[in-house]
N, CA, C and O of each residue as an XYZ file, in Angstrom:
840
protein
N      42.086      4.389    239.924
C      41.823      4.300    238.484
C      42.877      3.371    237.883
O      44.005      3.660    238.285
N      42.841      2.478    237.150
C      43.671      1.573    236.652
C      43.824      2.243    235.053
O      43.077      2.927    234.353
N      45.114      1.699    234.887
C      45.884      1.910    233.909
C      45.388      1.782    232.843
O      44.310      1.189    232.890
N      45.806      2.179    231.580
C      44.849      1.716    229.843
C      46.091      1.489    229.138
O      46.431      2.495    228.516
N      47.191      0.135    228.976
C      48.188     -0.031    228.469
C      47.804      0.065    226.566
O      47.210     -0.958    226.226
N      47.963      0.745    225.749
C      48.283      0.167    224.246
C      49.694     -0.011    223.909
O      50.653      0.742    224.076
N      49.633     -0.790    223.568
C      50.971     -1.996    222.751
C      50.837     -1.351    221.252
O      50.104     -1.952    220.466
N      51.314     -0.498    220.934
C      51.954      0.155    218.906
C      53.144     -0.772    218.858
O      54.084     -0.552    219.622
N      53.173     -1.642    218.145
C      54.361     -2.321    216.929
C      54.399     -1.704    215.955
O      53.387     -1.836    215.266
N      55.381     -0.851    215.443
C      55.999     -0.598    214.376
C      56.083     -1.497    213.621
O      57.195     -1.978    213.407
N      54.931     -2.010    212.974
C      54.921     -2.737    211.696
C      55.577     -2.302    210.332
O      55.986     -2.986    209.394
N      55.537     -0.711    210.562
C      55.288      0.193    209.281
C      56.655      0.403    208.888
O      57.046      0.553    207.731
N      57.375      0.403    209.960
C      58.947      0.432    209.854
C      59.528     -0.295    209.395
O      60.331      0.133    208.566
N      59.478     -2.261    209.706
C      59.660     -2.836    209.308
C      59.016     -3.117    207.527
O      59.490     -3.155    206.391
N      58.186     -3.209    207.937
C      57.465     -3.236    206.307
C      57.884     -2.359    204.845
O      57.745     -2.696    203.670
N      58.565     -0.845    205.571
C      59.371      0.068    204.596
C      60.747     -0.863    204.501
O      61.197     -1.244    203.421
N      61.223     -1.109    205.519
C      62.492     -1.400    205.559
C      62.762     -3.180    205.186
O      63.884     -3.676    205.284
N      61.362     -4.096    204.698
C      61.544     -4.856    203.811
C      61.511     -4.336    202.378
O      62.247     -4.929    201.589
N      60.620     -3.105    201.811
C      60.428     -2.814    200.552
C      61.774     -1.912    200.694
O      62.397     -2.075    199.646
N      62.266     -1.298    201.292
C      63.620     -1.030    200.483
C      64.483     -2.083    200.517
O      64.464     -2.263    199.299
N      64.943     -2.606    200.762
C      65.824     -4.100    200.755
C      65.391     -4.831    198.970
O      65.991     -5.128    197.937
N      64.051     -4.835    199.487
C      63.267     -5.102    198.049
C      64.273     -4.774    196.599
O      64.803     -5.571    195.825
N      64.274     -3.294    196.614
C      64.360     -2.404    195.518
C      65.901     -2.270    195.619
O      66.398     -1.188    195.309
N      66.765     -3.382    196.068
C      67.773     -2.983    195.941
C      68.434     -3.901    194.306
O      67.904     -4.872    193.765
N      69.695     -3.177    193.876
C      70.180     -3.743    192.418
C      69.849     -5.208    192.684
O      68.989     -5.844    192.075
N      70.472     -5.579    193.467
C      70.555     -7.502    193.492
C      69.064     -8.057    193.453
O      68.893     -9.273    193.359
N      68.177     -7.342    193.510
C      66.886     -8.032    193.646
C      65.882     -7.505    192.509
O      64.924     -8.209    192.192
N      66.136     -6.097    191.816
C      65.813     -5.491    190.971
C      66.218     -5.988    189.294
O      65.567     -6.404    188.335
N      67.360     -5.745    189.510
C      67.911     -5.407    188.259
C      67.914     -7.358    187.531
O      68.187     -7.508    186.340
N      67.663     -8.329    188.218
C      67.459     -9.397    187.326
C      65.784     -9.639    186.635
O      65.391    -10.555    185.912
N      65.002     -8.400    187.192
C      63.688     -8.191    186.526
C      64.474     -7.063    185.578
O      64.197     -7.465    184.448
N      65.198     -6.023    185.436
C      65.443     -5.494    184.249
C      65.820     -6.366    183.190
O      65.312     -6.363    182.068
N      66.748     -7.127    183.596
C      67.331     -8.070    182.661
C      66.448     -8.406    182.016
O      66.038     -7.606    181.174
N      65.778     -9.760    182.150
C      64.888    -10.070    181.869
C      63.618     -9.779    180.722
O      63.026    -10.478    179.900
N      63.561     -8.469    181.118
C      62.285     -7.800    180.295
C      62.884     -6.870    179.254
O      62.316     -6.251    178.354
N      64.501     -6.931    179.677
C      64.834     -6.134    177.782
C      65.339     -7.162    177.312
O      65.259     -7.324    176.095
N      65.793     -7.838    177.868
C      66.143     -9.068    176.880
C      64.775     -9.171    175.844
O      64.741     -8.519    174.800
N      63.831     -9.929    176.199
C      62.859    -10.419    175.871
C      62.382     -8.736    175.050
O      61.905     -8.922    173.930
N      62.431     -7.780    175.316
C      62.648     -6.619    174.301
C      63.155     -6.452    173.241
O      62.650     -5.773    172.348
N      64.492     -7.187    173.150
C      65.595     -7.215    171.899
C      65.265     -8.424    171.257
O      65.603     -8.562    170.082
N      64.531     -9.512    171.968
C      64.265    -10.920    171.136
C      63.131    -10.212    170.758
O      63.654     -9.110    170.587
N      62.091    -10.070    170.534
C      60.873     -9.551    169.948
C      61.242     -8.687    168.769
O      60.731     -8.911    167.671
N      62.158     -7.653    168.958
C      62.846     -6.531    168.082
C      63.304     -7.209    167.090
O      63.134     -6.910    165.908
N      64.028     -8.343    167.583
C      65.299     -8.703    166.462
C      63.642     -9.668    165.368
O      63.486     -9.754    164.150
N      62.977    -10.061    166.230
C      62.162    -11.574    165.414
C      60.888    -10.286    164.792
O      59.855    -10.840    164.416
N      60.873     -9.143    164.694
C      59.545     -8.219    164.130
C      60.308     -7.639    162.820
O      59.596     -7.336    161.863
N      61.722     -7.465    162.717
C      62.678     -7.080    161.686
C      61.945     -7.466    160.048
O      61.217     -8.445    159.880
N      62.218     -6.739    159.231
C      61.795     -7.460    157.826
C      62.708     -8.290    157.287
O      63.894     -8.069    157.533
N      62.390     -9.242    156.571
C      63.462    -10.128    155.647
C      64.248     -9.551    154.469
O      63.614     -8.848    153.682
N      65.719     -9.788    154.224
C      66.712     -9.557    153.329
C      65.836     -8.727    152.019
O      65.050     -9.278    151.248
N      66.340     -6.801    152.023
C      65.446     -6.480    151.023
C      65.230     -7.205    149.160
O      64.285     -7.072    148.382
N      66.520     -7.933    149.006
C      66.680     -8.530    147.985
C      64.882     -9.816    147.474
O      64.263    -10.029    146.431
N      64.768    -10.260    148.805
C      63.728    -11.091    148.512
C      64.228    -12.368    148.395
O      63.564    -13.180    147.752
N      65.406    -12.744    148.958
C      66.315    -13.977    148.296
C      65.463    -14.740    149.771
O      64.754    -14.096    150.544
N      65.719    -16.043    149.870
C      65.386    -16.954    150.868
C      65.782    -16.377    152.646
O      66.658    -15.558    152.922
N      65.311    -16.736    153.159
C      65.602    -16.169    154.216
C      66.860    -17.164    154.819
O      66.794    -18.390    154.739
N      68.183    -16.337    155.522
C      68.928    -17.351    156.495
C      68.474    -17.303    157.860
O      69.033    -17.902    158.779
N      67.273    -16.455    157.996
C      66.949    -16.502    159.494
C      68.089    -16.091    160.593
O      68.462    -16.693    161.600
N      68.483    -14.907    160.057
C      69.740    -13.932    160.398
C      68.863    -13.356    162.006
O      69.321    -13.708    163.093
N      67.736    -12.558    161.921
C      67.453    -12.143    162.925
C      66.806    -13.239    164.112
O      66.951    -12.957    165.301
N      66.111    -14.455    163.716
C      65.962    -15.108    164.671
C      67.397    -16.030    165.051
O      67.122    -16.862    165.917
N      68.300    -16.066    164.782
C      69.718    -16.147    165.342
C      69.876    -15.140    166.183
O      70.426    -15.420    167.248
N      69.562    -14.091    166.013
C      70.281    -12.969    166.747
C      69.595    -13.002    168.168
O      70.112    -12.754    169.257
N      67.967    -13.465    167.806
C      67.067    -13.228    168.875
C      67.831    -14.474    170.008
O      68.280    -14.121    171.098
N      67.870    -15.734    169.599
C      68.317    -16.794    170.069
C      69.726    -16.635    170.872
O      70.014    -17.248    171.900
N      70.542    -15.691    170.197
C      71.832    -15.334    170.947
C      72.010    -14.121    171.592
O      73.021    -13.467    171.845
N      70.452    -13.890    171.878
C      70.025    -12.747    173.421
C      70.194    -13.325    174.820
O      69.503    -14.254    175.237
N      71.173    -12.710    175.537
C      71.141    -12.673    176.979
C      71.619    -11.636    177.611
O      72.284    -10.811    176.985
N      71.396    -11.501    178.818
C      71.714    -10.174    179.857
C      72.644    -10.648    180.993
O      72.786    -11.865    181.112
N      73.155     -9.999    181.661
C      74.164    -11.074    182.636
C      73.835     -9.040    183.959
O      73.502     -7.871    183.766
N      74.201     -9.851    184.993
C      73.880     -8.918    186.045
C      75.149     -8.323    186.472
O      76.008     -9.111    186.868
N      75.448     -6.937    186.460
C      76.803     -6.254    187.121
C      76.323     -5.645    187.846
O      75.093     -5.594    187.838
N      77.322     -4.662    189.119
C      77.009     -4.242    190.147
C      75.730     -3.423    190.162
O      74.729     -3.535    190.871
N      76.127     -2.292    188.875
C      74.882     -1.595    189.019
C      74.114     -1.566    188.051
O      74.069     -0.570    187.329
N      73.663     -2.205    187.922
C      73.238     -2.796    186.689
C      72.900     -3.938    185.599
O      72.865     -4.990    186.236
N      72.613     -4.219    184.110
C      72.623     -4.979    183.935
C      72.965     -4.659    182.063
O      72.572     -3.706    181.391
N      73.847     -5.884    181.619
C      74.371     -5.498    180.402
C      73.715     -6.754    179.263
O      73.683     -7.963    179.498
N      73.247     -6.088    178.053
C      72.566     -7.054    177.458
C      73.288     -7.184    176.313
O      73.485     -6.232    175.559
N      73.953     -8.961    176.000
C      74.786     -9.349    174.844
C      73.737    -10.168    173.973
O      72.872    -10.954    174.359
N      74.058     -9.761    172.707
C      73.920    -10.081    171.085
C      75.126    -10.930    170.502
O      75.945    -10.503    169.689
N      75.101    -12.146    171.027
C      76.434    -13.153    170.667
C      75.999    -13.926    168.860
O      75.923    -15.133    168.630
N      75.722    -12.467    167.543
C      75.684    -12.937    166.585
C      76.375    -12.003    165.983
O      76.331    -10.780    166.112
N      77.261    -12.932    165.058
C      78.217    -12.470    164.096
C      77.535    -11.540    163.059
O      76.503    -11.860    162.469
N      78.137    -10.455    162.893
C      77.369     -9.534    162.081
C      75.649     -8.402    162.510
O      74.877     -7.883    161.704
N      75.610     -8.390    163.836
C      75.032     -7.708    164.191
C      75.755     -5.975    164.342
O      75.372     -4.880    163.928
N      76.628     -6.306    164.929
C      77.125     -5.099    164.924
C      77.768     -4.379    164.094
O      78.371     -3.372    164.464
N      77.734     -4.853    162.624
C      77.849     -4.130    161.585
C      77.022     -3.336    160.893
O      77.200     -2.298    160.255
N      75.405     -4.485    161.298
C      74.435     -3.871    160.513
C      74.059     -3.014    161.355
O      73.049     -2.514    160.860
N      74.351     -2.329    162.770
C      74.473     -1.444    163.601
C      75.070     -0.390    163.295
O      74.510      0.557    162.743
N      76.360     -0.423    163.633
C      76.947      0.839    163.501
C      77.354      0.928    162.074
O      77.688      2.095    161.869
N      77.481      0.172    160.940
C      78.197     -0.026    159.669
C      79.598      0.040    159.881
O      80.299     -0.409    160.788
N      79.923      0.829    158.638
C      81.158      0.324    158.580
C      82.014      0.459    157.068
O      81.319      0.624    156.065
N      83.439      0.391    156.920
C      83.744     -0.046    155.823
C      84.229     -1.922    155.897
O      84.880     -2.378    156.837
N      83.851     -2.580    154.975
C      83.977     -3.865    154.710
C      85.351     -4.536    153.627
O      85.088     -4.678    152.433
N      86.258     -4.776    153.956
C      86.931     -5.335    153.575
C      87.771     -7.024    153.069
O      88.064     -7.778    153.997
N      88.035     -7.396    151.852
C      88.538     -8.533    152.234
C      89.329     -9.300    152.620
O      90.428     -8.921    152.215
N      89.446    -10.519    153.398
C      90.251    -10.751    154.529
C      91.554    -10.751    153.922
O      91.876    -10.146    152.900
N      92.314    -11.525    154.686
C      93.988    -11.809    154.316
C      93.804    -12.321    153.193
O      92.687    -12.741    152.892
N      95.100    -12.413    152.141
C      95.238    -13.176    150.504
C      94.317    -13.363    149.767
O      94.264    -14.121    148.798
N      92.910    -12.135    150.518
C      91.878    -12.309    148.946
C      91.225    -10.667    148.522
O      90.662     -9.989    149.382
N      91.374    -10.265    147.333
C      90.960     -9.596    146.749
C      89.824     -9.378    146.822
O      89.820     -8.403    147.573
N      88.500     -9.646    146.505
C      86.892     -9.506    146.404
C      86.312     -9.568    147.770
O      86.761    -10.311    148.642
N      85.603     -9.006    147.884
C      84.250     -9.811    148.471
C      83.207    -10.171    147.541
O      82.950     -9.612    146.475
N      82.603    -11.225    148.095
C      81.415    -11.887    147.089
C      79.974    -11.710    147.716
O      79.580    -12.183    148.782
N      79.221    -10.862    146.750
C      78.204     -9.805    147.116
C      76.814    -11.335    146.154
O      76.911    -11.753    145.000
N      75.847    -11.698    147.113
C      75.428    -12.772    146.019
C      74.320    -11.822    145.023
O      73.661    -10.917    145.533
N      74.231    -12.135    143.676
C      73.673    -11.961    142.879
C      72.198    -12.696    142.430
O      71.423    -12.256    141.581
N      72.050    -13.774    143.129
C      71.025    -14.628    142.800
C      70.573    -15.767    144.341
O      71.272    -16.297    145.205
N      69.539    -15.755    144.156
C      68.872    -16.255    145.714
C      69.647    -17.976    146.108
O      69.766    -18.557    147.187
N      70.067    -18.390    144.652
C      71.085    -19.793    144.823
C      72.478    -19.591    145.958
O      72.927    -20.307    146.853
N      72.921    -18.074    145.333
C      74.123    -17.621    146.109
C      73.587    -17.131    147.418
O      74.565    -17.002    148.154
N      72.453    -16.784    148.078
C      72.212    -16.300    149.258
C      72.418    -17.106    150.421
O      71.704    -18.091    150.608
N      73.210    -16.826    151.121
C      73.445    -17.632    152.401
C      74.250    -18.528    152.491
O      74.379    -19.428    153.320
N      75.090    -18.117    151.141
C      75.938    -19.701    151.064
C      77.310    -18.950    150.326
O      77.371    -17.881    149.718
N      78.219    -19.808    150.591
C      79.653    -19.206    150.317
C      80.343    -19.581    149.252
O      80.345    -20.805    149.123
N      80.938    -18.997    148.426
C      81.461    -19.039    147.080
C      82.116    -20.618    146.794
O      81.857    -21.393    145.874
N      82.831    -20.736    147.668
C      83.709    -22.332    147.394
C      82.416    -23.129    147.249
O      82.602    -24.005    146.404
N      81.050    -23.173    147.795
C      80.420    -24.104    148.022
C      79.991    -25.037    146.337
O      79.545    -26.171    146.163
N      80.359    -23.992    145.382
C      79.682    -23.911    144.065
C      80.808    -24.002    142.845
O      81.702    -23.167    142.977
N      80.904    -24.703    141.900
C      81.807    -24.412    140.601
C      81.483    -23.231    140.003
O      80.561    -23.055    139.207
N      82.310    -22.381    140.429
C      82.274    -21.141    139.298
C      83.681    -21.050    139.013
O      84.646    -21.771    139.267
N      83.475    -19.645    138.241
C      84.655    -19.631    137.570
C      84.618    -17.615    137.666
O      83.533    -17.035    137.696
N      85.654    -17.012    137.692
C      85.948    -15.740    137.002
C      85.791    -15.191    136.197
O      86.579    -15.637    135.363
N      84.920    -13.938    135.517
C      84.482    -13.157    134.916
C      84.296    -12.178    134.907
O      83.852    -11.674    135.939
N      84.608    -11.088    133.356
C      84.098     -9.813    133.269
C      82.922     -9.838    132.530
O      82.637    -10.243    131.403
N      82.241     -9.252    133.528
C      80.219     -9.251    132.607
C      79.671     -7.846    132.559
O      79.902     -7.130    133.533
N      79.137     -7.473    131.784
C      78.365     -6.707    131.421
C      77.103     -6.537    131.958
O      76.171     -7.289    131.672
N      76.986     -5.382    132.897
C      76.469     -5.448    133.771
C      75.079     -4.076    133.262
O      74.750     -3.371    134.216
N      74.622     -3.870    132.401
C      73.779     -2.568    132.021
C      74.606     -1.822    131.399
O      74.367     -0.615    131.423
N      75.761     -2.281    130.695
C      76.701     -1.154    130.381
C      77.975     -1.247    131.162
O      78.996     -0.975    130.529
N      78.082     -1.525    132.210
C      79.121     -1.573    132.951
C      79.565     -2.582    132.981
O      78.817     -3.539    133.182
N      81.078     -2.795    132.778
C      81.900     -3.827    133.025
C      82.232     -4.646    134.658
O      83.024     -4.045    135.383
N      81.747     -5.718    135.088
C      82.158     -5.801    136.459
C      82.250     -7.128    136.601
O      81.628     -7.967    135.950
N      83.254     -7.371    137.701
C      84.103     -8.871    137.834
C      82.955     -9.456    138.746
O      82.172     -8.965    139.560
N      83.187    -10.664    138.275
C      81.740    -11.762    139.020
C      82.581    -13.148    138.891
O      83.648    -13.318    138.300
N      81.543    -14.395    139.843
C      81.796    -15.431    139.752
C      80.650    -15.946    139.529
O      79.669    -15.806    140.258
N      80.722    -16.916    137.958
C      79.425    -17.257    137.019
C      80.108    -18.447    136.708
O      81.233    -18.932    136.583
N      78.459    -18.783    136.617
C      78.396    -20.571    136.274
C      77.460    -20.339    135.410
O      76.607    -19.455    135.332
N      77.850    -21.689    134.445
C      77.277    -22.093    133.301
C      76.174    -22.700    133.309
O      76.345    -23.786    133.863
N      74.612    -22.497    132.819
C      73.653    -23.205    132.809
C      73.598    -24.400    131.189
O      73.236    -23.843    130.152
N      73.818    -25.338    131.138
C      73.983    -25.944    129.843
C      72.509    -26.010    129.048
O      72.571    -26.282    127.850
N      71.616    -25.853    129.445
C      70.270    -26.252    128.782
C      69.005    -25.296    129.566
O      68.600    -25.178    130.723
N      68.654    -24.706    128.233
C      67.159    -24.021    128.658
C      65.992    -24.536    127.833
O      65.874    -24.285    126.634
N      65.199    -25.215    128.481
C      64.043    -25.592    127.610
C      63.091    -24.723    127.530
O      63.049    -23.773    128.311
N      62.188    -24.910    126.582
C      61.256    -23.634    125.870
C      60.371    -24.617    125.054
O      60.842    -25.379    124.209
N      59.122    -24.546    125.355
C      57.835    -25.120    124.985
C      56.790    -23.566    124.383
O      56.398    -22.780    125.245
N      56.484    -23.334    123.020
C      55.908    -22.898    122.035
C      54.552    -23.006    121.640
O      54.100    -24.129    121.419
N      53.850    -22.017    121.521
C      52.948    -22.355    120.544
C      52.666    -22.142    118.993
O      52.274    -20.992    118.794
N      52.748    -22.905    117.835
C      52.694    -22.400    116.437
C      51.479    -21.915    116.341
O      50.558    -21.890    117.156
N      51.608    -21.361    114.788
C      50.422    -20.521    114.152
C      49.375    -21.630    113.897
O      48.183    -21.328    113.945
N      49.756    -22.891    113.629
C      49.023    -24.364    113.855
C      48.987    -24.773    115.151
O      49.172    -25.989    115.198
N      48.846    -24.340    116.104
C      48.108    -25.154    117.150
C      48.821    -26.239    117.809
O      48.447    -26.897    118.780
N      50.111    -26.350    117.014
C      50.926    -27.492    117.711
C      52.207    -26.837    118.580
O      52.678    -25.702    118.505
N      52.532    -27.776    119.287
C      53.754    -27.079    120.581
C      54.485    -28.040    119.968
O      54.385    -29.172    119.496
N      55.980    -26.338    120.324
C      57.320    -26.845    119.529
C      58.443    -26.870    120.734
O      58.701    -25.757    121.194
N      59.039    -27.818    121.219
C      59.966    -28.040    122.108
C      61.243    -27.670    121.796
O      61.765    -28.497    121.048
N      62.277    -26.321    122.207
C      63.182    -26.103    121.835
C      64.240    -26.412    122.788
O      63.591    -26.648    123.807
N      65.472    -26.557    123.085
C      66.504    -26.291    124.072
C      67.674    -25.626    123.783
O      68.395    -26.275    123.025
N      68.086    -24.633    124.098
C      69.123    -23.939    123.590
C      70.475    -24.053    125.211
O      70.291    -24.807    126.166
N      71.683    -23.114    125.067
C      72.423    -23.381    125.961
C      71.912    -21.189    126.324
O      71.409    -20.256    125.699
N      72.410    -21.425    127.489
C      71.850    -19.910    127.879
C      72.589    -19.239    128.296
O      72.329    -18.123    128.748
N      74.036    -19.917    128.231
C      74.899    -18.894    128.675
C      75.321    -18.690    130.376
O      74.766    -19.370    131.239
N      76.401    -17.635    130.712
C      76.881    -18.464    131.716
C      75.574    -17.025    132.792
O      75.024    -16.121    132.163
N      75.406    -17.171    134.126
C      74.678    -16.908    135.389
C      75.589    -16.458    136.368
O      76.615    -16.995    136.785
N      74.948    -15.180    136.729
C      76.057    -14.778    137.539
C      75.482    -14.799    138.899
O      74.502    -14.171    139.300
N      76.422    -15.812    139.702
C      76.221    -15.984    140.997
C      76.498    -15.085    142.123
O      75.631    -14.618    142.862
N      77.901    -14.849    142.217
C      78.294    -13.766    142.924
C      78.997    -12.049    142.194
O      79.987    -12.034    141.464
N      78.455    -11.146    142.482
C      79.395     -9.636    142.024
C      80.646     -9.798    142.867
O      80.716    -10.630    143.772
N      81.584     -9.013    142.555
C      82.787     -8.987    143.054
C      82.983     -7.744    143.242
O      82.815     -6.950    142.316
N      83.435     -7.285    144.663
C      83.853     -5.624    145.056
C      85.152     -5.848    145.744
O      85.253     -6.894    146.385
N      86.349     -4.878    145.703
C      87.383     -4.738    146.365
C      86.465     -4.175    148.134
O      86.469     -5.174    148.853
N      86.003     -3.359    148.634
C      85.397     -2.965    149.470
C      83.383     -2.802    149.401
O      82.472     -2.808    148.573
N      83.589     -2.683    150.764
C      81.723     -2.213    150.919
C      81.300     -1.038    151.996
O      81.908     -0.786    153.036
N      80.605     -0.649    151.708
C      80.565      0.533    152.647
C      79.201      0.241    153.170
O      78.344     -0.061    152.339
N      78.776      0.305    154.835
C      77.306      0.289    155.072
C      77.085      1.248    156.009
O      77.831      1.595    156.925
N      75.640      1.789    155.616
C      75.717      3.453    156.358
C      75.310      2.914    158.216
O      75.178      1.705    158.405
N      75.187      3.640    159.129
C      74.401      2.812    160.608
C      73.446      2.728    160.184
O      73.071      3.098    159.071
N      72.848      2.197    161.046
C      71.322      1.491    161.271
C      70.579      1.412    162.676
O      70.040      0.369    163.047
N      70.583      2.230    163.207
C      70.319      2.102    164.482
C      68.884      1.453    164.884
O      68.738      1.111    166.057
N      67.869      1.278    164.005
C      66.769      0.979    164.066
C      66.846     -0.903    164.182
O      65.830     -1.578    164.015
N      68.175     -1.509    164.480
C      68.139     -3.116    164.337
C      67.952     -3.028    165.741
O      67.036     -3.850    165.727
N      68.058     -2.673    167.161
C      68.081     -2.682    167.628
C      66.822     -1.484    168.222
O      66.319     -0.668    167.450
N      66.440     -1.569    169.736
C      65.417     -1.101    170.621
C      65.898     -0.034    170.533
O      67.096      0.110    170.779
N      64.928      1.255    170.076
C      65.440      2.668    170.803
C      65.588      2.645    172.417
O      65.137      1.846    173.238
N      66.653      4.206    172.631
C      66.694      4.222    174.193
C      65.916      4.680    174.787
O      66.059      4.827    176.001
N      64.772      5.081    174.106
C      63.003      4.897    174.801
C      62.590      4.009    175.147
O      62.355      3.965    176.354
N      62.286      2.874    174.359
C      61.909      1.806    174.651
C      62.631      1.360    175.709
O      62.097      1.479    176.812
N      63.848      0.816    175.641
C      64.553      0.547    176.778
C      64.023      1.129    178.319
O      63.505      0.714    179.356
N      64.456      2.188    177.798
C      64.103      2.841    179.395
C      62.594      2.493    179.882
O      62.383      2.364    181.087
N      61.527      2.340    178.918
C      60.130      2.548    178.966
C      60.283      1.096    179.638
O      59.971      0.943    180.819
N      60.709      0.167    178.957
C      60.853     -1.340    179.400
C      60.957     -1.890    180.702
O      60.182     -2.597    181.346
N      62.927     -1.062    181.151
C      63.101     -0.969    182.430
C      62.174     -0.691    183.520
O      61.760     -1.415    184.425
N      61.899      0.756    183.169
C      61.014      1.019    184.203
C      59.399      0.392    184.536
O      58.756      0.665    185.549
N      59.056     -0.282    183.699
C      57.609     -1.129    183.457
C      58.430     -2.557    184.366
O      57.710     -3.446    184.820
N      59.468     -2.599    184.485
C      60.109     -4.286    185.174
C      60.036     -3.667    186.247
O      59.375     -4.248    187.108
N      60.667     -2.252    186.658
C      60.688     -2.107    188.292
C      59.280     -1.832    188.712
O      59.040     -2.444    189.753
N      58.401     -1.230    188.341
C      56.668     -0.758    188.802
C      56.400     -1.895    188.567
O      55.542     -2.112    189.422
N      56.608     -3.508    187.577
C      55.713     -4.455    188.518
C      56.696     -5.283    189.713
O      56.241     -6.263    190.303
N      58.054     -4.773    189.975
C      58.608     -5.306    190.715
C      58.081     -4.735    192.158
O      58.001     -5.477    193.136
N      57.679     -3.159    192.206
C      57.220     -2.935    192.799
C      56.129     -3.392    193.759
O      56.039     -3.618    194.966
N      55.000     -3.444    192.230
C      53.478     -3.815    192.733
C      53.561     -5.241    193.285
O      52.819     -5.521    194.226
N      54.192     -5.948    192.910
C      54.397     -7.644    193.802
C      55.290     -7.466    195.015
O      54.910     -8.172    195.949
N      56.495     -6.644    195.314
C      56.587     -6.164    196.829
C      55.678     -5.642    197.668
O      55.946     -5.747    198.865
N      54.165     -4.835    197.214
C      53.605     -4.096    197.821
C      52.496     -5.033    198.129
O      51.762     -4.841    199.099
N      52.339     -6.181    197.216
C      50.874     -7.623    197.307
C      52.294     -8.237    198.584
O      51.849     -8.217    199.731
N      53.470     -8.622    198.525
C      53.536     -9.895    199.665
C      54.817     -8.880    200.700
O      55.753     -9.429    201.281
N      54.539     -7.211    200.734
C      55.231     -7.210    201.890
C      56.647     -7.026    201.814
O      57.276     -6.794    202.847
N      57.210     -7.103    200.721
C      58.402     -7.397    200.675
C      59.688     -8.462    200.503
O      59.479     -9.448    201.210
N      60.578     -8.526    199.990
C      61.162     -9.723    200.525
C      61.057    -10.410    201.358
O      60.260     -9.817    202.085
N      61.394    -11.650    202.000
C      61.517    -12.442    203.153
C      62.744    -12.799    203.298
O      63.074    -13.503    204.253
């Protein structure tokens, strides 16, 4: 009676032991990166604009723009390289810097986004609803005013209007957190784990690393 040789290759061994190799940090975690980044750029660019209504400085698409993730051992850490994010985060008390008294809070959409020296003003106590409060106001010299008389004819007036207050003035500011500028740690996690299950499902289509 002659022999019946079968030949089994442990394919299956190898094939686990490419998908764990797969799933290791160094091959993983630059698909985490990746997909919260692009989490926090979406977050930061869905944000509403300045509640004031003043012009936009395009504060959050800066922020989105100065999204990146960088890869550590176990893991991966995602930086927000914009000034003033992490205030409107955690808040804070606000103070003004060395040799100046105020901060300048803008009052009018001219002053939004732009810094006090940029403008001739001058120092003032204004009347604010009743309240007395220090500002920096500029003078408008001419307001024109077009009329209609009890005759049917238009009367062109110009008067001076007095001075405009550009910036309020506060010794301090107080801002409560905000944790909502940023991705909850749901999302995050929900994120992460949606980068490793398709990191997965494309190890499981080609096999594994090579």
């Amino acid at each position: 009676m002659s022999a019946i040789q079968i030949d089994i290759r442990d394919n299956v061994t190898v094939a686990l032991a490419r998908m764990q190799a797969g799933l290791q940090p160094p091959v993983v975690n630059p698909a985490i990166g990746t997909a919260v980044k692009k989490l926090f750029q979406d977050h930061f660019l869905a944000l509403p604009k300045n509640k004031q209504g003043f012009p936009s400085t395009n504060f959050w698409s800066g922020a989105a723009r100065a999204t990146t993730w960088q890869l550590l051992a176990a893991g991966v850490i995602i930086r927000v390289d914009q000034q003033g994010v992490g205030y409107q985060l955690r808040g804070g008390d606000l103070k003004p810097g060395a040799g100046k008294t105020y901060l300048t809070i803008p009052a009018t959409a001219a002053a939004y986004g732009h810094r006090a020296r940029e403008f001739n003003l001058k120092f003032a106590i204004v009347d604010d609803n009743g309240f007395q409060r220090p500002a920096l106001v500029a003078r408008r010299s001419v307001a024109s005013l077009v009329t209609q008389t009890q005759t049917g004819k238009y009367k062109h007036t110009a008067d001076a209007v007095g001075e405009v207050v550009f910036y309020w003035l506060v010794r301090s500011a107080h801002k409560e957190p905000n944790p909502s500028v940023i991705p909850s740690e749901a999302e995050i996690g929900s994120t992460a784990a949606t980068a490793v299950q398709m990191k997965i499902a494309a190890l499981l289509r080609t096999g594994g690393p090579s």
